[in-house]
TORNUMI-586433 format. One line per 8 residues: their letters; for each residue x, z negated, y of N, C-alpha, C. Coordinates in steps of 0.2 Angstrom, whole numbers, m for minus. Atoms other than C-alpha are relative to their C-alpha. Example, Ala and Ser with C-alpha at 12.3 -4.5 7.8 and 13.67 -1.06 7.14 Angstrom:
2
AS> 4/0/m6/62/m39/m22/4/0/6 | m4/1/m6/68/m36/m5/m4/m3/5;
***
This chain:
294
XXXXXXXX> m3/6/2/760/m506/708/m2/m2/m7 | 1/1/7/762/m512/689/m6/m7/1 | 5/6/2/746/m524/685/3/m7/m3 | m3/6/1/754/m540/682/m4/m2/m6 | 4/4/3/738/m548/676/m2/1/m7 | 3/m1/5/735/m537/664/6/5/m5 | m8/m1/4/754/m534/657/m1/m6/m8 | m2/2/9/757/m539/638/5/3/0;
XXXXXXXX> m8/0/2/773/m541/630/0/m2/m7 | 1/m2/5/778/m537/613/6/m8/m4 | m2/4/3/784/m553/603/4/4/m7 | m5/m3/5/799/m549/590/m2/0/m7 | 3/m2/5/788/m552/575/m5/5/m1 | 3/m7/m3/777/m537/584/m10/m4/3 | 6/2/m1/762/m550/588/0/0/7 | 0/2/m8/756/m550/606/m2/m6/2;
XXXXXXXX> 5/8/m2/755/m564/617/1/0/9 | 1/m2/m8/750/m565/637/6/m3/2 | m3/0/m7/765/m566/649/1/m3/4 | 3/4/m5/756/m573/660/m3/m8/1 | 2/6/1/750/m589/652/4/m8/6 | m6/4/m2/765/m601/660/m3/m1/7 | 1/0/m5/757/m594/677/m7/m4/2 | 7/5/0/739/m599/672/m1/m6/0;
XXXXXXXX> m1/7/2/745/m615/668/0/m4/6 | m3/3/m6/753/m619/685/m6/2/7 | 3/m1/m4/738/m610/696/m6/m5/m3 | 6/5/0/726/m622/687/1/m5/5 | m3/5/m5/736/m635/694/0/m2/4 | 4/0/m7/735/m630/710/m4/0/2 | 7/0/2/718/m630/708/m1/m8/2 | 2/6/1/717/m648/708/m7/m2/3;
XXXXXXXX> 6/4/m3/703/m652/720/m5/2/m2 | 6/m2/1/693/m638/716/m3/m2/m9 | 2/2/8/694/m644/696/m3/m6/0 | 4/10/0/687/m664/701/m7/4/m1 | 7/m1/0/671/m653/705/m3/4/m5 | 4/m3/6/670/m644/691/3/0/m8 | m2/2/8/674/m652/674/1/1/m6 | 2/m5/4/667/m643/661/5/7/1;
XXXXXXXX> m4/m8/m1/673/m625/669/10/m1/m2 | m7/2/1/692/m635/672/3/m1/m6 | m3/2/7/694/m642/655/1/8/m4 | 0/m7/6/689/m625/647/5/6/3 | m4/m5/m2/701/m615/659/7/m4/m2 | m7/1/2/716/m628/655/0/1/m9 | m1/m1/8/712/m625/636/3/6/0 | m2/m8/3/712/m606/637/9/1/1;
XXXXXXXX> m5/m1/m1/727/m607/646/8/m4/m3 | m5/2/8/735/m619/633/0/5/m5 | 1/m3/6/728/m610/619/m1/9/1 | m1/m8/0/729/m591/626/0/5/m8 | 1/m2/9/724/m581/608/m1/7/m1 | 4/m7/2/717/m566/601/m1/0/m7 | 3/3/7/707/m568/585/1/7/m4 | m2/m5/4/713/m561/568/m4/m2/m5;
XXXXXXXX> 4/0/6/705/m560/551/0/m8/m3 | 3/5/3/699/m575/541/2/m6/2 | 2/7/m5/696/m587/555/8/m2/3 | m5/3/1/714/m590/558/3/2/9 | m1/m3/m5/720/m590/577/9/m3/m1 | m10/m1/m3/739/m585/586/m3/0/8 | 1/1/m5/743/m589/601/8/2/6 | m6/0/m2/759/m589/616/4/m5/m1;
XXXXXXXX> m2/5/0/761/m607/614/1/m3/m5 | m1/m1/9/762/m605/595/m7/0/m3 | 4/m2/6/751/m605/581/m4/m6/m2 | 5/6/1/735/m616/578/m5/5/m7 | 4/m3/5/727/m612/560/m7/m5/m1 | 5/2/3/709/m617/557/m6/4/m4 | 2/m1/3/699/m613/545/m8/m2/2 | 8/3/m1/683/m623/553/1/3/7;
XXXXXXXX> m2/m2/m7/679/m614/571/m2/m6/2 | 0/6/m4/672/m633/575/6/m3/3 | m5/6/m3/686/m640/573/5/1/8 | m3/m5/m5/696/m626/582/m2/m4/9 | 3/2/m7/683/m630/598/2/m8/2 | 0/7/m1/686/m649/595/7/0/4 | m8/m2/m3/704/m646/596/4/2/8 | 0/m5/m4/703/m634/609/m2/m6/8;
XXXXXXXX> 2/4/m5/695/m647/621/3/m7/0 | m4/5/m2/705/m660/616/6/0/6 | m6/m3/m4/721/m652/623/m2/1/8 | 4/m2/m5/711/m646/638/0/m7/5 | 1/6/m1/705/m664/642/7/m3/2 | m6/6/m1/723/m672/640/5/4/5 | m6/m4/m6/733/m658/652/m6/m1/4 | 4/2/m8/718/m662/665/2/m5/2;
XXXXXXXX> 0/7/m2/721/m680/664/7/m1/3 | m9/1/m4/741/m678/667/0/4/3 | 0/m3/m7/738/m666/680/m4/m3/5 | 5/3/m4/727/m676/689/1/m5/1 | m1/7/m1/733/m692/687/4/m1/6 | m6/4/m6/741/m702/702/m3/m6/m3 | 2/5/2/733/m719/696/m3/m2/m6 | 2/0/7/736/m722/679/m5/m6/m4;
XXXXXXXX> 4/5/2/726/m738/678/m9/3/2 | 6/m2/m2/710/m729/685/m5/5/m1 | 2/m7/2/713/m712/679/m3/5/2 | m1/m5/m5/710/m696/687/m9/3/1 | 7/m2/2/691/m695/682/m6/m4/5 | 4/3/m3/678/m698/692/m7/m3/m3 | 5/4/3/662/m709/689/m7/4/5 | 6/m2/m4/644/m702/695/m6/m1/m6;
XXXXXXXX> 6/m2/4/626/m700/690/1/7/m1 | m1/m4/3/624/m688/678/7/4/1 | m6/1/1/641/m690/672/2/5/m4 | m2/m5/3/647/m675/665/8/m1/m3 | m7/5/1/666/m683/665/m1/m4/m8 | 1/6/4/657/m697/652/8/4/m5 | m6/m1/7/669/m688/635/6/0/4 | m5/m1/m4/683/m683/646/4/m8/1;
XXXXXXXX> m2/6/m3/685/m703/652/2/m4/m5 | m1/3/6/684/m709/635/3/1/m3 | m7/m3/3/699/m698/630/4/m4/2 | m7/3/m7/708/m705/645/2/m8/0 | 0/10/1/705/m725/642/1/m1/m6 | m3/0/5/707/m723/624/8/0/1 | m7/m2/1/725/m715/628/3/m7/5 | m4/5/m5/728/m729/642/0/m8/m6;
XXXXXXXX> 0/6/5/721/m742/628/7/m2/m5 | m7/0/1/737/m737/619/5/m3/1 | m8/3/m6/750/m739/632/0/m3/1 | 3/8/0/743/m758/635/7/m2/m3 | m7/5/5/758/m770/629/m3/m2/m5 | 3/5/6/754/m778/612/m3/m5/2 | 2/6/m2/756/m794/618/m6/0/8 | 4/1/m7/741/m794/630/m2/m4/4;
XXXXXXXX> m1/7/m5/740/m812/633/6/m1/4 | m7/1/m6/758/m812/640/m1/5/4 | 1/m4/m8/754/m797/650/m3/m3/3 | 3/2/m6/742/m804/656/0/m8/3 | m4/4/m2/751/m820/660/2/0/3 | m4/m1/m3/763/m812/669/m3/2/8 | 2/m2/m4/749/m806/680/m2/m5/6 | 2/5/m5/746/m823/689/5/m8/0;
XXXXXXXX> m3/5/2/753/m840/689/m1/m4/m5 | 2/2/6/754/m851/675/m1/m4/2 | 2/6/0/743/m865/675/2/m8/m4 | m6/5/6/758/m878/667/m3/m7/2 | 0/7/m1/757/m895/665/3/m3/m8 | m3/2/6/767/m906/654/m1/m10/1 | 1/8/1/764/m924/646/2/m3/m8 | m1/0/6/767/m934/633/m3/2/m8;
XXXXXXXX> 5/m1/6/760/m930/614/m2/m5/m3 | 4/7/3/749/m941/606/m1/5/m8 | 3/m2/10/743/m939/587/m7/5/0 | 5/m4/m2/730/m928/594/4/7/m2 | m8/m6/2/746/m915/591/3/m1/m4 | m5/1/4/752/m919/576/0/7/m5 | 1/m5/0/746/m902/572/5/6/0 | m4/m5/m3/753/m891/582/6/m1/2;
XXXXXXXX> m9/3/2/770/m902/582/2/4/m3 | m4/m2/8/773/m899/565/1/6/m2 | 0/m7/0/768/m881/565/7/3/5 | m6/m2/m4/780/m878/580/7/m2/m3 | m7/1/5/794/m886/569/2/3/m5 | m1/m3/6/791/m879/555/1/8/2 | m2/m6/m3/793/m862/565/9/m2/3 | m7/0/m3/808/m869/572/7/0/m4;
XXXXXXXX> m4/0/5/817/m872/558/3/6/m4 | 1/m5/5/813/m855/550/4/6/6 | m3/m4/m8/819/m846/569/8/m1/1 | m8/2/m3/836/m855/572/5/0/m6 | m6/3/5/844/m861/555/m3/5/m6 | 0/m3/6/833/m850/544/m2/m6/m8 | 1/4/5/828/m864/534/m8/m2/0 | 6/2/2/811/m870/527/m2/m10/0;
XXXXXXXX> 0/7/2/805/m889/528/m6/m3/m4 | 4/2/4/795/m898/517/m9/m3/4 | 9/1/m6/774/m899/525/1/m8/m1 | 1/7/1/771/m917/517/4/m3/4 | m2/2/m3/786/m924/523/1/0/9 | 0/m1/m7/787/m916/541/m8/m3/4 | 8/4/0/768/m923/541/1/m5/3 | m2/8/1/774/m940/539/6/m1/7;
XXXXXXXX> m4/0/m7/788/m937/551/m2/0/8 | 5/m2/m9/778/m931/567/m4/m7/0 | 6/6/0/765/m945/563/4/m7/2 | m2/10/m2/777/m959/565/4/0/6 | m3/m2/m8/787/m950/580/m5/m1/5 | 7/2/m4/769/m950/588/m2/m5/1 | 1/6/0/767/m967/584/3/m6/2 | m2/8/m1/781/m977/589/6/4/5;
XXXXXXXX> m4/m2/m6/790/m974/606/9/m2/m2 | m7/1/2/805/m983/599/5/3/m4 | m6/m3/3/811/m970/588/0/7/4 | m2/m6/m2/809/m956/598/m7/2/4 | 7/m3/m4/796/m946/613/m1/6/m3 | m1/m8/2/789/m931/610/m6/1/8 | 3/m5/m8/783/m919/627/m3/4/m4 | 3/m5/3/770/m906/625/1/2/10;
XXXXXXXX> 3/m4/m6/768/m891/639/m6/6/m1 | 7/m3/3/751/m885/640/m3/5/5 | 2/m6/m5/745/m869/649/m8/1/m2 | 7/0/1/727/m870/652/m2/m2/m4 | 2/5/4/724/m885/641/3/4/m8 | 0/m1/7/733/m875/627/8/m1/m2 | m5/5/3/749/m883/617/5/9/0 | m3/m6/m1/762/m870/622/7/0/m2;
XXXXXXXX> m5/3/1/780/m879/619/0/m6/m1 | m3/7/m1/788/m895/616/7/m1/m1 | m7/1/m1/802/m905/616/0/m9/m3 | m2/7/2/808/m923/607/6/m3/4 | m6/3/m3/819/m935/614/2/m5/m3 | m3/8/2/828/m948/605/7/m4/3 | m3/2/m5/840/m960/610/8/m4/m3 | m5/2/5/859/m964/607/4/m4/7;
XXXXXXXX> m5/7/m4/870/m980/613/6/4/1 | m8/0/0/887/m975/620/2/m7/5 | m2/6/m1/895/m991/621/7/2/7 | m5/m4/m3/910/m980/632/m5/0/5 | 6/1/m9/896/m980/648/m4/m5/0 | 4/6/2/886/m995/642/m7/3/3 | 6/m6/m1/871/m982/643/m5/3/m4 | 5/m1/7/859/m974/633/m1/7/1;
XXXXXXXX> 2/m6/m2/859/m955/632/m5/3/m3 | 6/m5/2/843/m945/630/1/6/m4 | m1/m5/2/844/m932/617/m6/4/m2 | 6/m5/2/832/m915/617/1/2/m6 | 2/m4/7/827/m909/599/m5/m1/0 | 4/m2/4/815/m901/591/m3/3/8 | 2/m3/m6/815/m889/607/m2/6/m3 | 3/m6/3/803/m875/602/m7/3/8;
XXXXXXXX> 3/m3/m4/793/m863/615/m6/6/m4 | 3/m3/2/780/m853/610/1/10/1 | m6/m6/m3/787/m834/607/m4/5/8 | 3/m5/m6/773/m825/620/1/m4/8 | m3/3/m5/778/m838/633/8/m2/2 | m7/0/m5/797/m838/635/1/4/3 | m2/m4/m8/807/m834/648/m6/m1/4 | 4/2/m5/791/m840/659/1/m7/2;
XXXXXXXX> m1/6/m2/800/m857/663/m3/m5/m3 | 2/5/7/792/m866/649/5/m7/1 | m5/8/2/806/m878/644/4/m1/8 | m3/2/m7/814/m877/663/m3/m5/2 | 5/3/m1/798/m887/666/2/m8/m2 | m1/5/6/800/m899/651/6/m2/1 | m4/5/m2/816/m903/656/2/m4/4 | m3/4/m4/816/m906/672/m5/m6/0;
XXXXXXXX> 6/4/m1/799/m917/668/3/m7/m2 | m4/8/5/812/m928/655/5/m1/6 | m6/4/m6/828/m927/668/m3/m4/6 | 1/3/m4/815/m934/680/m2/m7/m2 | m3/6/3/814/m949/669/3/m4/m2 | m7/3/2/828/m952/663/3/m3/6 | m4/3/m9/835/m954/682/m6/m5/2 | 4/6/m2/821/m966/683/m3/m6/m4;
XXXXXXXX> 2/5/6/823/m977/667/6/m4/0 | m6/2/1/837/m989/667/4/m1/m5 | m4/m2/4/852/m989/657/0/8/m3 | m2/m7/3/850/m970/652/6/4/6 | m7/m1/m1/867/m963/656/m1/9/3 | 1/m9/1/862/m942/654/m3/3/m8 | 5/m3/4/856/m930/643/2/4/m4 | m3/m5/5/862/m922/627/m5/5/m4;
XXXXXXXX> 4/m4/4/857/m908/616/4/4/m6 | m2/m6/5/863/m896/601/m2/5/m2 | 3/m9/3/861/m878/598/5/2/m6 | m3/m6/2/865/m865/587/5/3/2 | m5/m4/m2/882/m857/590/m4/7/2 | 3/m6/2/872/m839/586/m7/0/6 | 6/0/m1/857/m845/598/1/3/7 | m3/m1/m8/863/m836/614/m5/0/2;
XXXXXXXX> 6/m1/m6/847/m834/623/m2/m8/1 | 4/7/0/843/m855/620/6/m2/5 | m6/3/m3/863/m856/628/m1/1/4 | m1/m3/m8/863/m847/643/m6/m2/4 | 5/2/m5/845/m855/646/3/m9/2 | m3/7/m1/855/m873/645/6/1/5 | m5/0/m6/869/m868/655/m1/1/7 | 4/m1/m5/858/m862/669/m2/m8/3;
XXXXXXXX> 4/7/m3/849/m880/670/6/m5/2 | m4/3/m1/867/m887/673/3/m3/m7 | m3/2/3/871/m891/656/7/1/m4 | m9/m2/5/892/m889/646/0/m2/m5 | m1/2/7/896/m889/632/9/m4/1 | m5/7/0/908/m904/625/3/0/m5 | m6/0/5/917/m897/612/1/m2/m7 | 1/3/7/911/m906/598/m4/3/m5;
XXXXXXXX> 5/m1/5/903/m902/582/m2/m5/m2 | 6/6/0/890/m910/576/1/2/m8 | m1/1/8/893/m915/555/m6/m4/m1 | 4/2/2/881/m919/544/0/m2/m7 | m2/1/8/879/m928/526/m9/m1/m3 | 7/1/1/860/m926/522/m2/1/m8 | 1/2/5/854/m932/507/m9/0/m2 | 9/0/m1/834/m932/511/m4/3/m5;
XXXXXX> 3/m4/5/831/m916/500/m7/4/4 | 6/m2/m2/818/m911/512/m1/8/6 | 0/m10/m3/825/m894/522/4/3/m6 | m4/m6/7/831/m879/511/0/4/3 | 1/m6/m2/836/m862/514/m4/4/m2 | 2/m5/1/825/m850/516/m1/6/m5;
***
């Protein structure tokens, strides 16, 4: 019977390379339990049989898997152990939060584990506060803003401006403007939603006479959500915090609002809350000097 294990095969540029490698690969494999208990020997046998070789002149190795040149043997072995390392961990993974490595005194694993939670540290979302938002309930509450917020009002507008219209507003005046919205309920409310004491959206509400219902409609602007916190029912909240006033304030009639044409994700979240559109545009004749584009 032909020796299998010790068959070589003549590659067409005339270099040799093992056969057999493919099958080393897949017997490690199957190996699984018996590699948990031996970590060192396992790493170094999924390396060989990555890096399968035979050494040529002036430090330089070839292999079946292709060609790795090093000129330093260190790095060669660093190399060599990396690979090693990262085909144990994807063979071995079923719980990618945990990782396939195990923990003990006189922790032989320690490097190995380190390779492994670096690579998961990776994979993590960016946004890791919203991950981790989405992992429990949100601690919401919504009230009115006081001048304690004129802060993060203005900041929130002045993104709002720059997000929807593309336009820049002037700090000093938008200053002035938050400050007297905060101060004087008559020209206008402003809502905060706060997720564990932190300023996370809002919402203004000003007020217009329709003599046609003898009423008073509540109009939402200066709707702005925080971008790690949409789509978690933010403004759903704020709404229905204001429609549950409005229905409890007399002469208010209902509740208007205006969007961007372009703003489809603001639309489809208004049409959901039961809102329509009415067909009108909204004109303007602004003489102020205090928004500009961009």
């Amino acid at each position: 019977m032909e020796n299998v294990a010790g068959r070589r095969a003549q590659a067409p540029n005339g270099s040799a390379h093992d056969a057999t490698g493919l099958d080393k690969i897949c017997h490690t494999s199957r190996k699984a339990d018996t590699i948990r208990h031996a970590p060192n020997v396992a790493s170094d046998a999924m390396s060989r049989a990555l890096f399968h070789r035979e050494r040529v002149p002036e430090g330089r190795v070839r292999g079946g898997c292709g060609r790795l040149w090093a000129e330093d043997r260190r790095l060669e072995r660093l190399l060599r152990w990396a690979f090693g390392t990262l085909l144990l961990a994807c063979s071995l993974s079923n719980d990618p939060q945990s990782g396939p490595l195990p923990e003990g005194e006189g922790d032989s694993w320690a490097p190995a584990r380190s390779v492994w939670t670096a690579i998961l540290g990776q994979l993590k979302p960016r946004n890791t506060e919203h991950h981790a938002m989405s992992e429990r309930n949100l601690e919401l509450s919504i009230r009115d803003a006081t001048l304690d917020d004129l802060e993060i009002v203005a900041e929130f507008n002045q993104r709002l401006a720059r997000e929807t219209e593309s336009r820049t507003l002037d700090p000093a005046t938008l200053s002035q403007g938050v400050a007297r919205a905060l101060g004087d309920r008559n020209l206008c409310r402003y809502f905060v939603a706060e997720v564990d004491g932190r300023v996370v959206g809002q919402t203004m509400v000003t007020y217009e006479w329709s003599d046609w219902r003898c009423g008073v409609f509540w109009w939402f602007q200066s709707v702005y959500v925080e971008g790690g916190f949409r789509g978690r029912g933010i403004f759903r909240a704020l709404y229905e915090h204001v429609a549950q006033l409005a229905r409890n304030t007399p002469d208010v009639c209902g509740l208007r609002l205006y969007v961007e044409r372009e703003n489809g994700p603001a639309i489809a979240t208004y049409g959901r809350l039961g809102m329509a559109p009415t067909g009108h545009l909204v004109c303007e004749h602004d003489w102020s000097g205090a928004v500009r584009p961009v």
